[in-house]
N, CA, C and O atoms as a GROMACS GRO file, in nm:
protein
  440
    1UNK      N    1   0.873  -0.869   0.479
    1UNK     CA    2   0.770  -0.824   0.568
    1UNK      C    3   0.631  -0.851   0.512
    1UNK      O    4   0.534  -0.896   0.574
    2UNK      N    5   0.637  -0.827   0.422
    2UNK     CA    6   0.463  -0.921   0.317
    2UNK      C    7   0.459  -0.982   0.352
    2UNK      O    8   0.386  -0.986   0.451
    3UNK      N    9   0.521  -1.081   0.317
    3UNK     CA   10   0.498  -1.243   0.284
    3UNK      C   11   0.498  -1.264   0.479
    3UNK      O   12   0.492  -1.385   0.503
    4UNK      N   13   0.501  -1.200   0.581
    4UNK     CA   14   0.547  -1.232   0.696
    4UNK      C   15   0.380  -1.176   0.804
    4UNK      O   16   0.315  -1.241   0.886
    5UNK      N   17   0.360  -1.004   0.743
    5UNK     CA   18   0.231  -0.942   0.813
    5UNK      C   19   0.092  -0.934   0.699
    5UNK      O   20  -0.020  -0.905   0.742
    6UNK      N   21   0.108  -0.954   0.597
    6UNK     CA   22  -0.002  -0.964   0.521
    6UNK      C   23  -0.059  -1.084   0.421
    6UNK      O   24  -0.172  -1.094   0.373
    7UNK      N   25   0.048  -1.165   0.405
    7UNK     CA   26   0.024  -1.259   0.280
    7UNK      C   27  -0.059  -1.373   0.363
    7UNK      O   28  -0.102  -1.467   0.296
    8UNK      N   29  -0.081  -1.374   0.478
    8UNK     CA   30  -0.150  -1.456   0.591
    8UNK      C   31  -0.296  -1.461   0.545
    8UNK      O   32  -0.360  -1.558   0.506
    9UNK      N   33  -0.350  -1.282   0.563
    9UNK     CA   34  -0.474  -1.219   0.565
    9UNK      C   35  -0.517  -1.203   0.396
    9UNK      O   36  -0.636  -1.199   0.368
   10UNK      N   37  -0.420  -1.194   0.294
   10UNK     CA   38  -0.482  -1.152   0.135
   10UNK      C   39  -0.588  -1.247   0.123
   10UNK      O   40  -0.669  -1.193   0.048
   11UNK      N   41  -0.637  -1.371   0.159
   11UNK     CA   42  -0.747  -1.437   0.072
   11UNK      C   43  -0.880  -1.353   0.129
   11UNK      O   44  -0.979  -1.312   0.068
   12UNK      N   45  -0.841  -1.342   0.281
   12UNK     CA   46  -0.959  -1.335   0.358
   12UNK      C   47  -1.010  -1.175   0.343
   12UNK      O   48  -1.127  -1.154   0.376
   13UNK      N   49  -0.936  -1.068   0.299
   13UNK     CA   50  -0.951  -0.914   0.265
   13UNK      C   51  -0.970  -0.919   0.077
   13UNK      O   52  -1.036  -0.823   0.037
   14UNK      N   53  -0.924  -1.010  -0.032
   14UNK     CA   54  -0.922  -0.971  -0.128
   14UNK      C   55  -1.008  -0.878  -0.229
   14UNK      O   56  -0.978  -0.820  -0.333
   15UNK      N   57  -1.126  -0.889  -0.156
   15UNK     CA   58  -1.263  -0.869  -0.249
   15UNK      C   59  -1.254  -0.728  -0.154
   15UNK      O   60  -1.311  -0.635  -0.211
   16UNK      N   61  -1.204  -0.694  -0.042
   16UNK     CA   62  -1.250  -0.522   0.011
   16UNK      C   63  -1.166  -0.425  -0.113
   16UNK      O   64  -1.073  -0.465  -0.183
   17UNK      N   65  -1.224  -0.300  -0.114
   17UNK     CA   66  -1.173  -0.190  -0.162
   17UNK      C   67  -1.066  -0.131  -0.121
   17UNK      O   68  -0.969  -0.101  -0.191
   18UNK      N   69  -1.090  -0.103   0.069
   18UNK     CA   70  -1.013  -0.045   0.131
   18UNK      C   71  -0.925  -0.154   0.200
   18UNK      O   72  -0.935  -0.276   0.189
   19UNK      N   73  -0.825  -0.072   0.285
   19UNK     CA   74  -0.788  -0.145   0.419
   19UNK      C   75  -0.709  -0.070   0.488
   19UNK      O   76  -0.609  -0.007   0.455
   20UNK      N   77  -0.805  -0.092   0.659
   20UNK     CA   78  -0.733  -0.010   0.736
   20UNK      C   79  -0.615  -0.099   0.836
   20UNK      O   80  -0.622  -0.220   0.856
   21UNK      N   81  -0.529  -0.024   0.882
   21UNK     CA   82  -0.434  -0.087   0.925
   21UNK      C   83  -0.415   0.048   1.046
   21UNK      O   84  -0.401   0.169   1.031
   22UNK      N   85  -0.423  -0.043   1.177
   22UNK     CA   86  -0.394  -0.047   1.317
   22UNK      C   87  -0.297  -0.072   1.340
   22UNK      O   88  -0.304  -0.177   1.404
   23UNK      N   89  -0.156  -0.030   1.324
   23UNK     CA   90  -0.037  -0.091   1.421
   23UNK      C   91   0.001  -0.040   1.512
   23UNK      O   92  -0.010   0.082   1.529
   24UNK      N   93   0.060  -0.126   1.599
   24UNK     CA   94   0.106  -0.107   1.716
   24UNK      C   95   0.257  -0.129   1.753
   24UNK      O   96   0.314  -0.196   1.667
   25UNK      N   97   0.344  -0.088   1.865
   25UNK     CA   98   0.434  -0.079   1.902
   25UNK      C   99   0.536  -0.086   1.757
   25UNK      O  100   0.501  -0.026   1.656
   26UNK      N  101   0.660  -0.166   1.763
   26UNK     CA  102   0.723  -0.114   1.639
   26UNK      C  103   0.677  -0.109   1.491
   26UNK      O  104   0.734  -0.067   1.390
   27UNK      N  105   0.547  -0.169   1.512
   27UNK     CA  106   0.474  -0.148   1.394
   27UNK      C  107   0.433  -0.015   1.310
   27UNK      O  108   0.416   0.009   1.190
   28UNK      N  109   0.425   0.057   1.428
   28UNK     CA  110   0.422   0.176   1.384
   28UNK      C  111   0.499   0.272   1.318
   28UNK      O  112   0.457   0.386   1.296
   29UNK      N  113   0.641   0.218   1.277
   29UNK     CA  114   0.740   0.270   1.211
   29UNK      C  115   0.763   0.220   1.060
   29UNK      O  116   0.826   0.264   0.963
   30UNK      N  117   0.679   0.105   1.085
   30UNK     CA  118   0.649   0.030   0.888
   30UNK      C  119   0.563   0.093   0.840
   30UNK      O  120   0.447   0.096   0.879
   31UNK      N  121   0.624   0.169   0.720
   31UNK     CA  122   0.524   0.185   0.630
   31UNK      C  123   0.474   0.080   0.523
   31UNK      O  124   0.525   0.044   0.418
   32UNK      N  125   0.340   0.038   0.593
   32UNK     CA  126   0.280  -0.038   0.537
   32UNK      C  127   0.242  -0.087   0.372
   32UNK      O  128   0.249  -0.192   0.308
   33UNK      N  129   0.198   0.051   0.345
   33UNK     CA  130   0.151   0.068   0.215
   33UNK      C  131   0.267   0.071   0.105
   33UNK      O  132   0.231   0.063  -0.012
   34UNK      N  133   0.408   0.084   0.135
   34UNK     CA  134   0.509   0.081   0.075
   34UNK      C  135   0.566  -0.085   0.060
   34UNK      O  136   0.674  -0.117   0.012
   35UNK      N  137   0.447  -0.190   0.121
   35UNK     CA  138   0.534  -0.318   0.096
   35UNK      C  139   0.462  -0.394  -0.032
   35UNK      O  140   0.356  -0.351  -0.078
   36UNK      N  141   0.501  -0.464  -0.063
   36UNK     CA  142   0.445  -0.564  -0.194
   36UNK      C  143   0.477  -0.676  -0.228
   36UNK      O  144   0.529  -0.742  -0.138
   37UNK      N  145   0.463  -0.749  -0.369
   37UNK     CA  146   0.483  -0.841  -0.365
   37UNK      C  147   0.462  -0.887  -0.534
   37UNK      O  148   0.397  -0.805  -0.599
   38UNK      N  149   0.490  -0.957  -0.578
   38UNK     CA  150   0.479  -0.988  -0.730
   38UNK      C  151   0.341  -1.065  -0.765
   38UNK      O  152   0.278  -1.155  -0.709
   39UNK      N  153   0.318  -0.978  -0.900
   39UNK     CA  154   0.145  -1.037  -0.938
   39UNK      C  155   0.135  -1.174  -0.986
   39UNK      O  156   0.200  -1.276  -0.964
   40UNK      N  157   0.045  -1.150  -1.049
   40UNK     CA  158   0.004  -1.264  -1.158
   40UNK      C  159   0.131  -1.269  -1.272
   40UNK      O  160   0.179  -1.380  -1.299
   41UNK      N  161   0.165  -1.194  -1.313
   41UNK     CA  162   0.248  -1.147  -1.457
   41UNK      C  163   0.380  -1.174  -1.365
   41UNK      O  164   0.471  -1.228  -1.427
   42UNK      N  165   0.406  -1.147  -1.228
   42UNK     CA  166   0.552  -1.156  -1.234
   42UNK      C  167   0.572  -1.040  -1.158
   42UNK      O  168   0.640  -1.046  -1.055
   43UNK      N  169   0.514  -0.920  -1.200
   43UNK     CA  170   0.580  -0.819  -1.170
   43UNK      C  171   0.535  -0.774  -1.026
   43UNK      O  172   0.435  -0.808  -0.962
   44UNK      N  173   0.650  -0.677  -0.987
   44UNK     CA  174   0.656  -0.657  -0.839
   44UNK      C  175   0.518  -0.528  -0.842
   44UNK      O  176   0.496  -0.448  -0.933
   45UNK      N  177   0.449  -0.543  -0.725
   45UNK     CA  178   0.362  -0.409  -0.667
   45UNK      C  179   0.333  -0.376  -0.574
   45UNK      O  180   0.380  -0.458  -0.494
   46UNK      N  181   0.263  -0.277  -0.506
   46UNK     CA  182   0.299  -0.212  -0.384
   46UNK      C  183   0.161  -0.254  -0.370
   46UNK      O  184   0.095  -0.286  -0.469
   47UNK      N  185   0.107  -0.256  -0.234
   47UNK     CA  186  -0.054  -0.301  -0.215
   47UNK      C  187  -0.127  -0.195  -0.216
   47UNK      O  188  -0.249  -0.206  -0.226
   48UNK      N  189  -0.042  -0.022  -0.204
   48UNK     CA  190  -0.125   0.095  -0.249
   48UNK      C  191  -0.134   0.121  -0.385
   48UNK      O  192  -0.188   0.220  -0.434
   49UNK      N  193  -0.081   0.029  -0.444
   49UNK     CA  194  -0.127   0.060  -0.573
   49UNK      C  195  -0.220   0.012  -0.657
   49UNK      O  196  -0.239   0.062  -0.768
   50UNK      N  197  -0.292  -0.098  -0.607
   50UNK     CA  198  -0.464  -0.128  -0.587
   50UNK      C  199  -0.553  -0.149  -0.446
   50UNK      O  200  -0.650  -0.225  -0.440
   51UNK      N  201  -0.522  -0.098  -0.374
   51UNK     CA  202  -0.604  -0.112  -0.265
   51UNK      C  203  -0.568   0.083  -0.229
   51UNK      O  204  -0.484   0.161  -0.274
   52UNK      N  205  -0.690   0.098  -0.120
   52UNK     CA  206  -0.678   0.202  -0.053
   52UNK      C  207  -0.658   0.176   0.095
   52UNK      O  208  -0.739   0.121   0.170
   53UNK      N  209  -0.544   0.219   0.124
   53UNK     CA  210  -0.439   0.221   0.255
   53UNK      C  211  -0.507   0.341   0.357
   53UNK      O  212  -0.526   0.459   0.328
   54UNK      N  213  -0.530   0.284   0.465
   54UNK     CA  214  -0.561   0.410   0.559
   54UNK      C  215  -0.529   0.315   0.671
   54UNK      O  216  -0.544   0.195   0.692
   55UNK      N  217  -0.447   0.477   0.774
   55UNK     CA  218  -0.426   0.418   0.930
   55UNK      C  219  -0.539   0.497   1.056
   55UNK      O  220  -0.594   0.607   1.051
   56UNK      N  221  -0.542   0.418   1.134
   56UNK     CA  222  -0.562   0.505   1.268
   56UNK      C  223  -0.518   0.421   1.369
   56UNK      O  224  -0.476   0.305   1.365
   57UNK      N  225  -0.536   0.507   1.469
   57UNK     CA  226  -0.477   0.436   1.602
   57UNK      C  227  -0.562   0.355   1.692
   57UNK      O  228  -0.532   0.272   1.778
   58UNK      N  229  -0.699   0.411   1.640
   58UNK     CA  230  -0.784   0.238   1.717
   58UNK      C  231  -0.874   0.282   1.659
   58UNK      O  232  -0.893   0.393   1.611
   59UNK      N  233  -0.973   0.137   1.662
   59UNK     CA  234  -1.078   0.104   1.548
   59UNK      C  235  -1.160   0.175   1.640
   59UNK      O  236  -1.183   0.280   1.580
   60UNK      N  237  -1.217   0.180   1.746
   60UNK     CA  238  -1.275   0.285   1.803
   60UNK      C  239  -1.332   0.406   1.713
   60UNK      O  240  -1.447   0.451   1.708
   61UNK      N  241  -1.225   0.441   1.647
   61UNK     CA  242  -1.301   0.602   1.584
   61UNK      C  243  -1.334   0.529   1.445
   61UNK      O  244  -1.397   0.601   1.367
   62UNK      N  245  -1.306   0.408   1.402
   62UNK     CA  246  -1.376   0.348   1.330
   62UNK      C  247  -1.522   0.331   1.289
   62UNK      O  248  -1.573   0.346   1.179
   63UNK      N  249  -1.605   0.278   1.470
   63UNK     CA  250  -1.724   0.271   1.472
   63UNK      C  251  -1.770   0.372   1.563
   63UNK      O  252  -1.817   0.342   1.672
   64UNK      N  253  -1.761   0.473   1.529
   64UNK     CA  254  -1.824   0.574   1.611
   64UNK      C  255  -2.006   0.626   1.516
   64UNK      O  256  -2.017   0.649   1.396
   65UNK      N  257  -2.102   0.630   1.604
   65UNK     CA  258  -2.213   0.668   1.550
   65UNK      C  259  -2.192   0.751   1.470
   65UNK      O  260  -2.087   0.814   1.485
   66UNK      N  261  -2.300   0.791   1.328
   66UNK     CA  262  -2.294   0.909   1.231
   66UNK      C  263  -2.327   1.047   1.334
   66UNK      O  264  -2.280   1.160   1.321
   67UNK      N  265  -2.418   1.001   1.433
   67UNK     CA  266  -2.479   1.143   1.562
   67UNK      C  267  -2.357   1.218   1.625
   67UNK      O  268  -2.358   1.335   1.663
   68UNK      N  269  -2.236   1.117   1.630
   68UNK     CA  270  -2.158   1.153   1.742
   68UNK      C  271  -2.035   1.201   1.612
   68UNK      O  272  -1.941   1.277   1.635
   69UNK      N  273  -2.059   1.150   1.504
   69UNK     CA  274  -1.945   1.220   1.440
   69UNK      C  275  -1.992   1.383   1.377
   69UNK      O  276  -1.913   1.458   1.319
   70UNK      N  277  -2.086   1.404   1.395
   70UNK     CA  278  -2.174   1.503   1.337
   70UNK      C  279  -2.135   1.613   1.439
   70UNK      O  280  -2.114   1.730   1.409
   71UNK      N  281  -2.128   1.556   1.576
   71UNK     CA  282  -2.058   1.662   1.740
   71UNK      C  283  -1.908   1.651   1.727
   71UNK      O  284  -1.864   1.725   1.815
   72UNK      N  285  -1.772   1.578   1.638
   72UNK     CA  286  -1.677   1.588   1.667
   72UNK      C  287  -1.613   1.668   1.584
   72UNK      O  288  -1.659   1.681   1.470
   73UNK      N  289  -1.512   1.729   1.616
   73UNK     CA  290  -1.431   1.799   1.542
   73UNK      C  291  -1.336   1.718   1.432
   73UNK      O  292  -1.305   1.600   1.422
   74UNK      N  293  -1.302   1.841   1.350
   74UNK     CA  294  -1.202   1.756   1.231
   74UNK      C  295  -1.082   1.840   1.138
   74UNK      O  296  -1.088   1.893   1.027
   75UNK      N  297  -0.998   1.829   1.216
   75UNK     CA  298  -0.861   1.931   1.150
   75UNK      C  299  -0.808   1.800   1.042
   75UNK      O  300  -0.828   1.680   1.058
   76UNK      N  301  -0.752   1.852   0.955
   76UNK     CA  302  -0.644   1.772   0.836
   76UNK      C  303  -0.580   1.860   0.732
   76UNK      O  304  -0.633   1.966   0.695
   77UNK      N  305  -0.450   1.807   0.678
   77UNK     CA  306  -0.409   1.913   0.605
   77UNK      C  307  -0.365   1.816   0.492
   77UNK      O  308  -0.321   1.702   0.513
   78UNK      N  309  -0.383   1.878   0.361
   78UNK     CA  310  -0.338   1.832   0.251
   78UNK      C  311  -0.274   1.840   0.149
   78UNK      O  312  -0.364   1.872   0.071
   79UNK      N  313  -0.164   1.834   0.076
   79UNK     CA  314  -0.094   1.851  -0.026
   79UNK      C  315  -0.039   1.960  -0.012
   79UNK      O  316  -0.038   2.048  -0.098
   80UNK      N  317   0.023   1.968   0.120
   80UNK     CA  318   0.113   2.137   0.136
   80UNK      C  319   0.202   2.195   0.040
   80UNK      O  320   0.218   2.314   0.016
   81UNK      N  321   0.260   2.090  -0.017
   81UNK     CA  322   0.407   2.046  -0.143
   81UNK      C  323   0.375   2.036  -0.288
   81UNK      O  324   0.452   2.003  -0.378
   82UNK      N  325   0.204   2.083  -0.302
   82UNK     CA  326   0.183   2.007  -0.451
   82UNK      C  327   0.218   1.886  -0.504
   82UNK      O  328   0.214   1.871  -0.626
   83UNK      N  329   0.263   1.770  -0.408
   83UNK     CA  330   0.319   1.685  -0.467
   83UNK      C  331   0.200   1.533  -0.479
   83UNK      O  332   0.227   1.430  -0.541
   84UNK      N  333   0.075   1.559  -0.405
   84UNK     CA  334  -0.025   1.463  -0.429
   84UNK      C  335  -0.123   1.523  -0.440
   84UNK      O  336  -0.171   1.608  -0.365
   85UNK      N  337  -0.190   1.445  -0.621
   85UNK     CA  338  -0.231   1.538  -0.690
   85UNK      C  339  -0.377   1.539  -0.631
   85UNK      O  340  -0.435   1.645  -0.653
   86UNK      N  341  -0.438   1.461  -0.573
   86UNK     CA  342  -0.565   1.464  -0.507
   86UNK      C  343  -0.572   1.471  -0.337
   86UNK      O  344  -0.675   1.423  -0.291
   87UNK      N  345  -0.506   1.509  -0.270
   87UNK     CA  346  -0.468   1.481  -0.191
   87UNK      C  347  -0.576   1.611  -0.111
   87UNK      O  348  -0.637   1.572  -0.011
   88UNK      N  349  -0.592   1.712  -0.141
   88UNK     CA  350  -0.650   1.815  -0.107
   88UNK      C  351  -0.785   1.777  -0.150
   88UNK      O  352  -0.870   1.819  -0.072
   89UNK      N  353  -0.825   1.720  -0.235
   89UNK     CA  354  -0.990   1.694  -0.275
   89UNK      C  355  -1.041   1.600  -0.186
   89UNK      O  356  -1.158   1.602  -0.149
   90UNK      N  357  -0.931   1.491  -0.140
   90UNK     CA  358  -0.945   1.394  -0.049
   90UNK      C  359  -1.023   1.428   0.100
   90UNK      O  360  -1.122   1.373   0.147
   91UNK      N  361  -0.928   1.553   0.162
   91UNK     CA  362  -0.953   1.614   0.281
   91UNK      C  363  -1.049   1.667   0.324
   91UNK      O  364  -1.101   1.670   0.436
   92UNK      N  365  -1.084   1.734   0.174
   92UNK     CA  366  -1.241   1.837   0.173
   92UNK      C  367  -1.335   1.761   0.175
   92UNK      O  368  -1.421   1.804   0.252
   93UNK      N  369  -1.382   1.587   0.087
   93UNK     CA  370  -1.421   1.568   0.108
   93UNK      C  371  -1.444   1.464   0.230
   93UNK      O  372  -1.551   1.403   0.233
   94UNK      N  373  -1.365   1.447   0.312
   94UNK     CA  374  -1.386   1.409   0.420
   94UNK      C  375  -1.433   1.471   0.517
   94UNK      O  376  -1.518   1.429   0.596
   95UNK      N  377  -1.374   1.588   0.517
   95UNK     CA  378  -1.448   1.682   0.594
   95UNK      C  379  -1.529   1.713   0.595
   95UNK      O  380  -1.565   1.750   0.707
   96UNK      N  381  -1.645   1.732   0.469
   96UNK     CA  382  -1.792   1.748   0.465
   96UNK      C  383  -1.875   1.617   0.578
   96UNK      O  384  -1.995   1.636   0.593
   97UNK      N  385  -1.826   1.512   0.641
   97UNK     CA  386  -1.872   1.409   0.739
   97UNK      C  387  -1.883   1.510   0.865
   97UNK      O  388  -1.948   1.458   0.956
   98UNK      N  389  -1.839   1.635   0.894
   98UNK     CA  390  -1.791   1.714   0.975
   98UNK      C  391  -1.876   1.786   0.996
   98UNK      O  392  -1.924   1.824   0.890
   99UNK      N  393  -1.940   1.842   1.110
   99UNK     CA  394  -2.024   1.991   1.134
   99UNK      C  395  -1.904   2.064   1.114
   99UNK      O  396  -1.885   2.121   1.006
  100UNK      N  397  -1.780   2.072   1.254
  100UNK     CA  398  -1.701   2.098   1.241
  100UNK      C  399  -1.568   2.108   1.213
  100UNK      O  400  -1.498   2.075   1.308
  101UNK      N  401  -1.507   2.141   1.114
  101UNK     CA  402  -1.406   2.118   1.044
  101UNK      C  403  -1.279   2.262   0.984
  101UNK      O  404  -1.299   2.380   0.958
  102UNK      N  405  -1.169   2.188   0.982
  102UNK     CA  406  -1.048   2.341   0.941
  102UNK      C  407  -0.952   2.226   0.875
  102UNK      O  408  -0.903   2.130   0.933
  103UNK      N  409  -0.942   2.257   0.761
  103UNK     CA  410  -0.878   2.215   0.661
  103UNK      C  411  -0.780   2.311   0.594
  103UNK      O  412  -0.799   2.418   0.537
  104UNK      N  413  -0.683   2.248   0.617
  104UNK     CA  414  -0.533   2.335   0.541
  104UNK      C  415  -0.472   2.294   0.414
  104UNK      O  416  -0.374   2.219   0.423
  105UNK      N  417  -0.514   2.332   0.289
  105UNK     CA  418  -0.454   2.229   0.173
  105UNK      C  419  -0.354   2.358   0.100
  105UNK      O  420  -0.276   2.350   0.004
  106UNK      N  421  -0.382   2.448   0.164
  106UNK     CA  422  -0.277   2.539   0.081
  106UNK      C  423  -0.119   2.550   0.054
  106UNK      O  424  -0.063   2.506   0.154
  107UNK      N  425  -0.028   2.591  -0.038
  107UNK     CA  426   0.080   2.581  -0.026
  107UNK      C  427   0.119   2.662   0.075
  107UNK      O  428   0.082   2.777   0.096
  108UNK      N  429   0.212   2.583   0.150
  108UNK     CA  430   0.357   2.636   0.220
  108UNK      C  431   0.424   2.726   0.177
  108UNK      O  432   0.514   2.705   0.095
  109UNK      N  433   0.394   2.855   0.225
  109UNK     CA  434   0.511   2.957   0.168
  109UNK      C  435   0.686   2.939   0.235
  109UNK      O  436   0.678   2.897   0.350
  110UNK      N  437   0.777   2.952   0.207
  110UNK     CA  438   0.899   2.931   0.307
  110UNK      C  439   0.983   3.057   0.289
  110UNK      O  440   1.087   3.072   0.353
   0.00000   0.00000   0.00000
């Protein structure tokens, strides 16, 4: 699946930090950030493990004005499981982009 949806696009993205990824119809069931491919050295790696992976569902909320994101709301929840170790610092600070915002990073009691 690399070498098939991304190894097309690596010259032309190499130098970004991030990358967002839009999929659509059965695309939406690949987890993206879980595919890879072997480096320089040989060895196999996942593309989240130097790049930063983010999805949404249309670039739309991509380019939305700083005015109009300042009027939208912003729920997210983070690291319910303790199991990602920044995962909650992540949320908070995203949410500061937010007038309004409700952020859940606390553990799950069961």
């Amino acid at each position: 699946m690399f070498t098939l949806l991304l190894a097309p696009v690596l010259p032309e993205i190499k130098d970004k930090k991030s990358r967002c990824l839009i999929p659509n119809g059965k695309q939406t069931h690949l987890p993206f950030h879980a595919l890879g491919h072997k480096n320089e050295k040989g060895d196999f790696e996942y593309i989240a493990a130097t790049k930063n992976i983010f999805y949404t569902n249309s670039s739309n909320e991509l380019f939305l004005p700083w005015n109009r994101r300042n009027q939208s709301n912003f729920a997210a929840s983070g690291n319910p499981d303790n199991t990602l170790q920044s995962a909650g610092v992540e949320v908070n600070k995203i949410a500061n982009f937010y007038q309004k915002n409700q952020i859940f990073t606390e553990k799950i009691s069961r």
